[in-house]
C-alpha positions as CSV (number, residue, x, y, z in Angstrom):
1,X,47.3,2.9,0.3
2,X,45.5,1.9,-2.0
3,X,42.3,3.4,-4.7
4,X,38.7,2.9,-5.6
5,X,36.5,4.3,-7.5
6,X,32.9,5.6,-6.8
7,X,30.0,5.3,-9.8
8,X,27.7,7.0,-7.2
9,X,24.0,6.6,-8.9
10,X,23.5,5.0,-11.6
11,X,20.6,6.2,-14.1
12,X,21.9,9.9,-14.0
13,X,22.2,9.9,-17.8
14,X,26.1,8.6,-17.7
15,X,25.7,4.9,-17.1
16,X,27.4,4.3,-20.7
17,X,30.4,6.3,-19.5
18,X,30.2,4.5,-15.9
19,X,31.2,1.2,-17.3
20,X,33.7,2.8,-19.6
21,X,35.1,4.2,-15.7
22,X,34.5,1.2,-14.1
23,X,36.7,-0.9,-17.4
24,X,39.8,1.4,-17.0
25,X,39.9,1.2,-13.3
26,X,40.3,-2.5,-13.5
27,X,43.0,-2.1,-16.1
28,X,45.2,0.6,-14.1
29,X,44.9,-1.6,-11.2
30,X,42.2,0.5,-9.2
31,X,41.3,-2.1,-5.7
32,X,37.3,-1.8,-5.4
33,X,34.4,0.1,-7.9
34,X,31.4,1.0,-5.6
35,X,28.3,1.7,-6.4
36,X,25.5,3.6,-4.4
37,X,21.9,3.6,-4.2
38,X,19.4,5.8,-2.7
39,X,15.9,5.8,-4.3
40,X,16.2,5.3,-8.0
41,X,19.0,2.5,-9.2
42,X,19.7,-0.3,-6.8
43,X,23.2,-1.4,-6.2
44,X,23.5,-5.0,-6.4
45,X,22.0,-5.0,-10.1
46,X,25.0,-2.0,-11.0
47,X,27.3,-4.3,-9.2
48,X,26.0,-7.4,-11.0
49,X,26.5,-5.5,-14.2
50,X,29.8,-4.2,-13.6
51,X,31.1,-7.4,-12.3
52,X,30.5,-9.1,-15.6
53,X,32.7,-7.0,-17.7
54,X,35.8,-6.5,-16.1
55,X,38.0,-8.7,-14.9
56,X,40.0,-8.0,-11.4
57,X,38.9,-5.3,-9.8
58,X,36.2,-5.8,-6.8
59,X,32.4,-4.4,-6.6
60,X,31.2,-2.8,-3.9
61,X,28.2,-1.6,-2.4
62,X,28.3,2.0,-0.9
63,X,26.0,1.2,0.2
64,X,23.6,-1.2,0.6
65,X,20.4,0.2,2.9
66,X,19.4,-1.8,6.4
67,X,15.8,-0.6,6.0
68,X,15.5,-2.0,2.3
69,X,16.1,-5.1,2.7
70,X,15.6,-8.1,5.5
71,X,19.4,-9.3,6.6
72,X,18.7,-12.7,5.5
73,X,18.2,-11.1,2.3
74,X,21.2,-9.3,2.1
75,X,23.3,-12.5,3.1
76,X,22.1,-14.2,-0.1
77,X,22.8,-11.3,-2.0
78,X,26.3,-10.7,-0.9
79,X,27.0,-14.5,-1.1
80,X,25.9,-14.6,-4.7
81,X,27.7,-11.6,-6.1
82,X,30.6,-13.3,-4.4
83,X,30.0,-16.0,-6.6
84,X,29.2,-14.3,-9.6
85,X,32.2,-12.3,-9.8
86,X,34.7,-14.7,-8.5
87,X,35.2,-14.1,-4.6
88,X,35.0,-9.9,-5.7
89,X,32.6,-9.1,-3.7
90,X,32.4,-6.2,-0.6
91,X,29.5,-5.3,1.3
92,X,29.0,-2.1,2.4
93,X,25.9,-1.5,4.9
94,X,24.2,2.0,5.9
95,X,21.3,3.1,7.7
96,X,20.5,5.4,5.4
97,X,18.1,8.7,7.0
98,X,15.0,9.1,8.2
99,X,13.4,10.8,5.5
100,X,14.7,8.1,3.2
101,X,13.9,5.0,5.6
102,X,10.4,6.6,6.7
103,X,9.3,8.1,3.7
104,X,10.2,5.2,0.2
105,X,10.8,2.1,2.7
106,X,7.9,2.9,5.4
107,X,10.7,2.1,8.1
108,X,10.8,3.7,11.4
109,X,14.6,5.5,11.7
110,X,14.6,4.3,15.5
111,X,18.2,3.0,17.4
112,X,20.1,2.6,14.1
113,X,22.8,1.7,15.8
114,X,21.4,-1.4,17.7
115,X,19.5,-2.0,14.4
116,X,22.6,-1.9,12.9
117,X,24.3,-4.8,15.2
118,X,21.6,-6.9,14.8
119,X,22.3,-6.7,10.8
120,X,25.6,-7.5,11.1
121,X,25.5,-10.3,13.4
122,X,22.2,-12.2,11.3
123,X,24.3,-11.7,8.2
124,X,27.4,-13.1,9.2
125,X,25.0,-15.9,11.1
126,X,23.8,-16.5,7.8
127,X,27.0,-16.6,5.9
128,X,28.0,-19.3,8.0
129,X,25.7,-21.6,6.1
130,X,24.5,-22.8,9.4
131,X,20.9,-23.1,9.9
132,X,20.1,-19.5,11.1
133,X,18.0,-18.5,14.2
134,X,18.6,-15.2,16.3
135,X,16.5,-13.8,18.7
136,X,16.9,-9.7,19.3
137,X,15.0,-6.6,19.6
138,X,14.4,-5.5,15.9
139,X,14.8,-9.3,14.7
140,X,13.5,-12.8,15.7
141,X,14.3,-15.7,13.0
142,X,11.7,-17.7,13.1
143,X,9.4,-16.2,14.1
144,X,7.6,-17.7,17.2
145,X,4.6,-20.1,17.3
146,X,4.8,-20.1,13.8
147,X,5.1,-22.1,10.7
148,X,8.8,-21.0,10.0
149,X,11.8,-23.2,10.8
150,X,16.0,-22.0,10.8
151,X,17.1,-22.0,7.0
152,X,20.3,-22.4,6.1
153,X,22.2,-20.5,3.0
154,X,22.5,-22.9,-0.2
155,X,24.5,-20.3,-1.9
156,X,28.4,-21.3,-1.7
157,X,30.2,-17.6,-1.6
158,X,33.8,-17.6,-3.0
159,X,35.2,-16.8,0.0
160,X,34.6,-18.1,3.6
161,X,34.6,-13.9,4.7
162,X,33.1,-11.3,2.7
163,X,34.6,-8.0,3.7
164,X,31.9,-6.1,5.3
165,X,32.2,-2.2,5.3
166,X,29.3,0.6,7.5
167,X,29.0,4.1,6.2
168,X,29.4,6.0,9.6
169,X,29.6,9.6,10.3
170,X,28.9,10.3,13.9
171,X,31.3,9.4,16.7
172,X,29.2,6.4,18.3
173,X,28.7,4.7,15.0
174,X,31.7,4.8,13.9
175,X,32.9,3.4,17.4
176,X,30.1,0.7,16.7
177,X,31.8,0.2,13.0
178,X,35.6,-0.4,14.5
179,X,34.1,-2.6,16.7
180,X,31.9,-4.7,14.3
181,X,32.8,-4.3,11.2
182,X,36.1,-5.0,8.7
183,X,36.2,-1.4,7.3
184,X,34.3,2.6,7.2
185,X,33.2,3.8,4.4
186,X,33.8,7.8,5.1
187,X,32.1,11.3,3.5
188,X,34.2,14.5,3.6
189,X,36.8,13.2,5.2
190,X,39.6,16.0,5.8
191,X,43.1,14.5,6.2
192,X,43.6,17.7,8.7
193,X,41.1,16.8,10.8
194,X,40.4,12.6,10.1
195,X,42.1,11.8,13.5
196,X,39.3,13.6,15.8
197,X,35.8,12.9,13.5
198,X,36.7,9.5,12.5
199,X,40.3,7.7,13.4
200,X,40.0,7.9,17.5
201,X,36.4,6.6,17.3
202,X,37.3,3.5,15.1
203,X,40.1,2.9,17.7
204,X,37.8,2.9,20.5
205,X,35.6,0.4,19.0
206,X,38.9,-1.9,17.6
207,X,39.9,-1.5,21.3
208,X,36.5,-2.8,22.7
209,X,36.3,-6.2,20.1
210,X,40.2,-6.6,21.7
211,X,41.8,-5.7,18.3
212,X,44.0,-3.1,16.5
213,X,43.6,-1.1,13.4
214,X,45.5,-3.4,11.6
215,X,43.9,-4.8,8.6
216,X,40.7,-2.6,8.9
217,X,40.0,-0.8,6.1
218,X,39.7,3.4,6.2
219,X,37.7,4.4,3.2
220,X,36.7,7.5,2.4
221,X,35.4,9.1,-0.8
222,X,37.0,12.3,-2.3
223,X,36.0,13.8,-5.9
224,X,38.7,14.6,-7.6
225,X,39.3,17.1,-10.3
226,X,42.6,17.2,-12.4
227,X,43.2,20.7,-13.9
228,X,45.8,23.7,-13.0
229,X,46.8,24.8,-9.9
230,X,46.0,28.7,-10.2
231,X,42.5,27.4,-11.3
232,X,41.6,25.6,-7.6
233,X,39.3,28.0,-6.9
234,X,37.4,27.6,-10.1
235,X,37.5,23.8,-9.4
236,X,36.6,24.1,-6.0
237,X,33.5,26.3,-7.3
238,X,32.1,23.3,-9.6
239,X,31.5,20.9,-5.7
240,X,29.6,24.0,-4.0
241,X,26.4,22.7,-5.2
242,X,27.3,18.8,-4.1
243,X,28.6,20.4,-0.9
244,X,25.8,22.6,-0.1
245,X,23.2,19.6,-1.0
246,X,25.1,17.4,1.6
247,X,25.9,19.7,4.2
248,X,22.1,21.9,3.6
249,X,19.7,19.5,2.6
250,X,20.6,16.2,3.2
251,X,18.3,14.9,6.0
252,X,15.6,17.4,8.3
253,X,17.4,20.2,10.5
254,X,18.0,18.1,13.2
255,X,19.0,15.1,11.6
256,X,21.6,15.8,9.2
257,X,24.8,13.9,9.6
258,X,26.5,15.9,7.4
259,X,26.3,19.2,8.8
260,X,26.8,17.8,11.9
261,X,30.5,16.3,10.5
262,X,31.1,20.0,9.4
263,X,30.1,21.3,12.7
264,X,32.6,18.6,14.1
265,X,35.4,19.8,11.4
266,X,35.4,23.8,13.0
267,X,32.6,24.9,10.4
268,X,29.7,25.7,13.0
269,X,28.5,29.2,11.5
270,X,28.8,28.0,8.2
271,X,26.9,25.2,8.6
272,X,24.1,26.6,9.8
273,X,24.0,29.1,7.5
274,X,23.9,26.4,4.4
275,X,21.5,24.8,6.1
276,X,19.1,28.0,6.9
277,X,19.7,29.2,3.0
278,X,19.1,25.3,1.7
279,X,16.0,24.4,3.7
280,X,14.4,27.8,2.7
281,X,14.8,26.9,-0.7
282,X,17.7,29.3,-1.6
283,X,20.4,26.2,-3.1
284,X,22.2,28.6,-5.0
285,X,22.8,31.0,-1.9
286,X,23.6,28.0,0.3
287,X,26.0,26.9,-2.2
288,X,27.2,30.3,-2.5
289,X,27.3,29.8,1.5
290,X,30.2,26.9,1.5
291,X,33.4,28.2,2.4
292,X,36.2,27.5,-0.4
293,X,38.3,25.7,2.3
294,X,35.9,23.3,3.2
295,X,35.4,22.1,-0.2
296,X,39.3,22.2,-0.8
297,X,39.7,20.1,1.9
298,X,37.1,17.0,1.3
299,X,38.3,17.2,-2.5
300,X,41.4,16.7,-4.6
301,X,42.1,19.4,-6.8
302,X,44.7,20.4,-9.3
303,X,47.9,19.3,-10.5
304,X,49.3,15.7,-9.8
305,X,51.8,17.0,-8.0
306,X,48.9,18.4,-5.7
307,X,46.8,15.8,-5.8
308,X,49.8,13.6,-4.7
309,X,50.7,15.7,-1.9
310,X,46.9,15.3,-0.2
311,X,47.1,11.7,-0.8
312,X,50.3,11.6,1.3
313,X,48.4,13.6,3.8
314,X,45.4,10.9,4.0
315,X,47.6,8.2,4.1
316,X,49.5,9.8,7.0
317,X,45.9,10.2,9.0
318,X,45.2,6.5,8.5
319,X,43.5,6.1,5.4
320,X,44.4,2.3,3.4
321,X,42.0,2.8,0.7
322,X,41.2,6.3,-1.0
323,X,38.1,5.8,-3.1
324,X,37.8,8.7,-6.3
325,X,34.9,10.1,-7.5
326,X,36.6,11.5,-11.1
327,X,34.8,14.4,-11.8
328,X,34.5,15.9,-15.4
329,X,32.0,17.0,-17.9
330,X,33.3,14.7,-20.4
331,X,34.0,10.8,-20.5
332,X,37.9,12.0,-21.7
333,X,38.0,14.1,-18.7
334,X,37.0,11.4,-16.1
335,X,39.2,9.1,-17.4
336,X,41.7,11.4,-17.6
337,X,40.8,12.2,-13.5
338,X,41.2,8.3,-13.3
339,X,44.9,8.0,-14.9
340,X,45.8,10.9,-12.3
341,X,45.1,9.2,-9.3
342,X,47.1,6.3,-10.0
343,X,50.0,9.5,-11.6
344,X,49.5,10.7,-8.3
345,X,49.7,7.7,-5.9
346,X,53.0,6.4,-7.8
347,X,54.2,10.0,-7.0
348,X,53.5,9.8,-3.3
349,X,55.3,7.2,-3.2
350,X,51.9,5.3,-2.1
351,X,51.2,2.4,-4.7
């Protein structure tokens, strides 16, 4: 198995100490950096940025979002990142929500998922460097009776295959994702319960495209907070409000993915109750709301002997590349979260 790193947002008032992250990742040996965007910093300028000072480590976007930008688009931006940082690239695709996609991008959150094929398939249509024309529901390239004319990429990527990655939570995308796609990009993933939210549903979809899990990539994201193990309460009590904001107020009542995972995961009051508190405007009661041993398990907390032990535990339930999101107040104490993950996965017996 091996680690990331997430940045998340960039512009939060840490981008100094994000790079600083980013820099001693590369020199522990850390696989991928990711970056996120939302609405505020985009990722492929983060990416662009990070990729320029260091030296071996890949960037990738978690994610890039369908509704912000045209598919051709996105081809020429994954081919020249590729390019930029030396065949270092990986693309990672999500729908984003609908009051995200309908509300800053003024796009209708309608069939994601065939929205989401169509995606993939002009992109790697376009990575060919073949002159690109598709014809589908969301897309037709050219357009008809028209002035346009199939374009092909000039850009040379590094590498003949960029690695492309979809953010999926529910069952049928991630199906769609196994099927499509060369790896997941997971969110609260719990290694107790991995197999029945996500693992099964990525095999169904290997399955259909006639292939295996072999060589897919299982990604999830887990903050991780290094401290003592009597104090994993207290450590689980700094992620209620990240928890709650997910799980409460991340989407409208009906279309929140994330409660829905928790639902999924054996949390069904709970989640409802987060949600109730969140939506009403009460975050500190929802967070008050989100049971300790929900956070515990979508986190690593405590000692490196701990920490190592749950990382045996993903890698058990299928996971290939455990991506950190070092948590501290300080930049000493992120890196110090850094330098534990790769403590831990050496004592796992993982790296």
């Amino acid at each position: 198995m091996q680690l990331g790193i997430n940045l998340g947002y960039w512009g939060a008032g840490m981008d100094a100490d994000n790079l600083a992250v980013a820099q001693e990742a590369d020199r522990l040996g850390y696989a991928v950096c990711w970056a996120a965007e939302a609405y505020g910093s985009d990722a492929a300028t983060v990416l662009t940025w990070v990729a320029a000072q260091t030296e071996r480590i890949d960037v990738g976007s978690a994610i890039f979002q369908i509704p912000a930008r045209q598919p051709a688009m996105t081809a020429m931006t994954a081919a020249t990142l590729d390019s930029l940082s030396g065949g270092r690239f990986r693309l990672g695709l999500g729908v984003s929500g609908p009051q995200v996609s309908e509300g800053w991008y003024g796009v209708k959150f309608d069939k994601p998922l065939a929205r989401t094929r169509e995606y993939v398939e002009i992109i790697r249509k376009a990575m060919t460097r073949e002159r690109l024309s598709y014809e589908g529901q969301h897309w037709t390239l050219p357009l008809p009776g028209g002035p346009g004319k199939p374009i092909k990429l000039t850009v040379h990527p590094q590498r003949e295959h960029i690695p492309l990655y979809i953010a999926a939570i529910g069952p049928k995308n991630l199906e769609q994702t196994g099927e499509i796609a060369d790896g997941a990009l997971l969110i609260f993933p719990s290694a107790d319960h991995l197999e029945d939210t996500a693992i099964k549903h990525l095999r169904a979809g290997r399955e259909k495209a006639g292939k295996t899990l072999d060589g897919f990539d299982v990604c999830p994201t887990l903050p991780l907070a290094l401290g003592d193990d009597k104090d994993v309460t207290t450590l689980a009590d700094t992620f209620r409000p990240y928890t709650a904001l997910y799980v409460g107020g991340m989407g409208s009542r009906k279309q929140n993915f994330y409660n829905q995972l928790a639902q999924r995961m054996g949390y069904e009051k709970e989640a409802a109750e987060i949600q109730d508190k969140y939506l009403s405007g009460d975050k500190q009661g929802a967070a008050a709301a989100v049971p300790h041993d929900l956070i515990d398990k979508t986190t690593l907390l405590g000692s490196v002997d701990r920490i190592a032990e749950r990382m045996k535990a993903y890698a058990e339930a299928g996971v290939t590349t455990l991506t950190l999101a070092p948590a501290g107040f300080t930049l000493d104490e992120r890196l110090a979260s850094l330098r534990a993950g790769t403590e831990a996965l050496e004592r796992a017996g993982l790296a």
